[in-house]
C-alpha positions in Angstrom: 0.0 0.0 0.0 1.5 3.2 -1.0 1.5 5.8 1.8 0.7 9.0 1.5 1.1 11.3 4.6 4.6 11.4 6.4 5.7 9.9 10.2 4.3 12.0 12.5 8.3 12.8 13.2 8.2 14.6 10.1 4.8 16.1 10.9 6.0 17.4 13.8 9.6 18.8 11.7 7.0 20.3 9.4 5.1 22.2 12.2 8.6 23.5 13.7 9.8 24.7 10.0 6.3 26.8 10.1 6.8 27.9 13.6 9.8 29.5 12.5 7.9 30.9 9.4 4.9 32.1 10.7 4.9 32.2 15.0 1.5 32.0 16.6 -1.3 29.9 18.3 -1.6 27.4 15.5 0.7 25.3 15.8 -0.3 24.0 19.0 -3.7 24.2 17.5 -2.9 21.7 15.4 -0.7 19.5 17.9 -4.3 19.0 20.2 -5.8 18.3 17.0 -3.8 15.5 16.1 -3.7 13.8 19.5 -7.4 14.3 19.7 -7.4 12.6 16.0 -5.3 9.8 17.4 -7.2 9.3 20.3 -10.6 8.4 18.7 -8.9 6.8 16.0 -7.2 4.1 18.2 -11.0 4.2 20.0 -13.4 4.0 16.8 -11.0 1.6 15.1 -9.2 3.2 12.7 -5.5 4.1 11.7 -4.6 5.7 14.8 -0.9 6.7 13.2 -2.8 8.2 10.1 -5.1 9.9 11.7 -2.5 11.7 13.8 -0.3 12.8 11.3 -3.5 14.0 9.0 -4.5 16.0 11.9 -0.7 17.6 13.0 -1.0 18.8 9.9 -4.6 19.7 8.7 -3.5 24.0 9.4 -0.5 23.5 7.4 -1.4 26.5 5.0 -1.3 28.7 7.9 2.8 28.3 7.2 2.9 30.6 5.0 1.9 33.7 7.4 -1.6 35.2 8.4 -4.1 33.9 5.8 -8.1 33.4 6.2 -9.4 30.6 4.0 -6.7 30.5 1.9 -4.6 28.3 4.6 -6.6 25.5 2.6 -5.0 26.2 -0.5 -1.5 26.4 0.4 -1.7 23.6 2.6 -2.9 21.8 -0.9 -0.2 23.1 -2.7 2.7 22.3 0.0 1.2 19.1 0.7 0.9 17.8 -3.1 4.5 19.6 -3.8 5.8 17.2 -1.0 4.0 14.3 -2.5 1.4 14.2 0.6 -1.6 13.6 -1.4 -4.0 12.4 2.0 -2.6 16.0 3.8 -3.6 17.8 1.0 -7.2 16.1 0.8 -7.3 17.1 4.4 -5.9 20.8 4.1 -9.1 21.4 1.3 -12.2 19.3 3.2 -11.4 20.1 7.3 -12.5 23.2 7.1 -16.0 22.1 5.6 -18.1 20.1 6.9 -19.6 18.8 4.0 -18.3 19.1 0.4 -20.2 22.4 -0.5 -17.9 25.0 0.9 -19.8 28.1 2.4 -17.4 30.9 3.5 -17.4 33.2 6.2 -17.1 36.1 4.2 -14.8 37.9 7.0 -12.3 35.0 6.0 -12.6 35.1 2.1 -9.1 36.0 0.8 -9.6 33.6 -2.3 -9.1 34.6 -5.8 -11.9 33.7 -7.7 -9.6 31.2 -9.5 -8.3 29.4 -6.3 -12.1 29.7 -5.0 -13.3 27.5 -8.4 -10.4 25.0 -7.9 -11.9 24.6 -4.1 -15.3 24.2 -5.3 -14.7 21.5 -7.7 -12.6 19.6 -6.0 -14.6 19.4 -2.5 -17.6 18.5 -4.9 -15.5 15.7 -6.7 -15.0 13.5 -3.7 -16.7 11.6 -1.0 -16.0 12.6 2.2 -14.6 9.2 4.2 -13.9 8.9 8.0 -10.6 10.7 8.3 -12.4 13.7 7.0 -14.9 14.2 8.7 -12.7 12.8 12.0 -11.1 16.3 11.2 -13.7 18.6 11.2 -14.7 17.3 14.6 -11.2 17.2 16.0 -10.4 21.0 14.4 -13.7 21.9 16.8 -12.6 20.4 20.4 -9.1 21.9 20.0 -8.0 25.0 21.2 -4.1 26.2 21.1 -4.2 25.4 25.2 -6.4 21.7 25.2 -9.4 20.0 24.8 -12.8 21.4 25.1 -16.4 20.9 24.4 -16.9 21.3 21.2 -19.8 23.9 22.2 -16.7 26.3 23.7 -14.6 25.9 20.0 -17.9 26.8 18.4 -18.2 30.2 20.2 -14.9 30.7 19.9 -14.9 30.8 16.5 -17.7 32.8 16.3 -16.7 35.7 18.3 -13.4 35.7 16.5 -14.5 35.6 12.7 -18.5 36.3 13.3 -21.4 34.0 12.3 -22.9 34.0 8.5 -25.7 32.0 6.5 -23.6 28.3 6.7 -23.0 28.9 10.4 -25.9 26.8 12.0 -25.7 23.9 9.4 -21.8 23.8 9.8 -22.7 22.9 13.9 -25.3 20.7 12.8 -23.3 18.6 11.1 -20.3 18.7 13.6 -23.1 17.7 15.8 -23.8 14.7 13.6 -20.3 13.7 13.4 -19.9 13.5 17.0 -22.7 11.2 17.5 -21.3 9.0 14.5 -18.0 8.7 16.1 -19.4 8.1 19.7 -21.6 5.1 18.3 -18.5 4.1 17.0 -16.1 4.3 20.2 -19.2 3.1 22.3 -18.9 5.9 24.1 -18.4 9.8 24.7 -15.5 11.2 22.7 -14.2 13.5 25.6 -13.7 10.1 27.8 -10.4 9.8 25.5 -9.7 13.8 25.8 -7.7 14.5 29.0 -8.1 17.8 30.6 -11.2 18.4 29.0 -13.1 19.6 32.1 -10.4 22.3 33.1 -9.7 23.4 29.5 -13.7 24.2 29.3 -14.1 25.9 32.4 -10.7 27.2 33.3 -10.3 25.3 36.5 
């Protein structure tokens, strides 16, 4: 089976070479995101190792300094340039939660070209497991933990404001946390430590 995703050693390099690049939060945005991947991989029986590494680096775009929405198209590009073709799937769909994009307008910094390459790609796929194991993890990870997923929601919000796909986008992250709990057997914080004191600051 040809692999397409690196170790999570040179997941990890990767996030330390964008550190360097572009300093901030996201980075260790992105390492909670990829232990929370891990987590409910190993618990709803999938590729724990994959999942991990596709999670370290789902913000991947955000290398290249402060973008909006456009982090998904240069994580694409880096990731395909690097011959990652399952990071770049993941840098397009985890920040959709399903495979009709709706932008926040306050985060459109898309040509229209790049904006058309989105759109048709998002709409030529399926969205499997470790996509949509993304947009849940991406939503129960702040730069300081694990929270509940209502807290990431809000977070969000207040930071980039709300818009017309904002209540079907939680919807559906709603829907994918009940998929994966049915699939674990039980509640997807139970394999998130520090949960509780993330949420409420304890």
């Amino acid at each position: 089976m040809i692999v397409m995703y690196p170790t999570i050693e040179e997941a990890f390099l990767e996030l330390e070479k964008g550190n360097k690049i572009n300093p901030g939060r996201w980075v260790e945005h992105c390492k909670y995101t990829g232990e929370a991947a891990r987590n409910i991989a190993e618990a709803a029986g999938l590729d724990k190792e994959k999942a991990y590494v596709l999670g370290t680096l789902h913000d991947i775009g955000r290398r290249v300094g402060f973008v909006g929405i456009r982090h998904i198209v240069e994580g694409y590009n880096y990731a395909m340039e690097n011959g990652w073709d399952d990071v770049a799937r993941i840098s397009m769909t985890h920040s959709f939660a399903t495979n009709k994009p709706l932008i926040n307008p306050s985060m459109m910094d898309l040509t229209e070209e790049e904006y058309e390459f989105a759109k048709s790609y998002l709409a030529s796929i399926e969205y499997d497991d470790y996509d949509i194991l993304m947009h849940l993890c991406d939503n129960i990870a702040l730069h300081s933990g694990y929270v509940l997923m209502e807290k990431r929601m809000i977070d969000i919000s207040l930071r980039h404001g709300v818009h017309e796909g904002t209540v079907k986008r939680w919807e559906k992250l709603f829907e994918i946390k009940d998929y994966f709990e049915k699939k674990m057997g039980k509640s997807i914080y139970s394999v998130l430590p520090g949960v509780v004191e993330n949420t409420f600051e304890l």
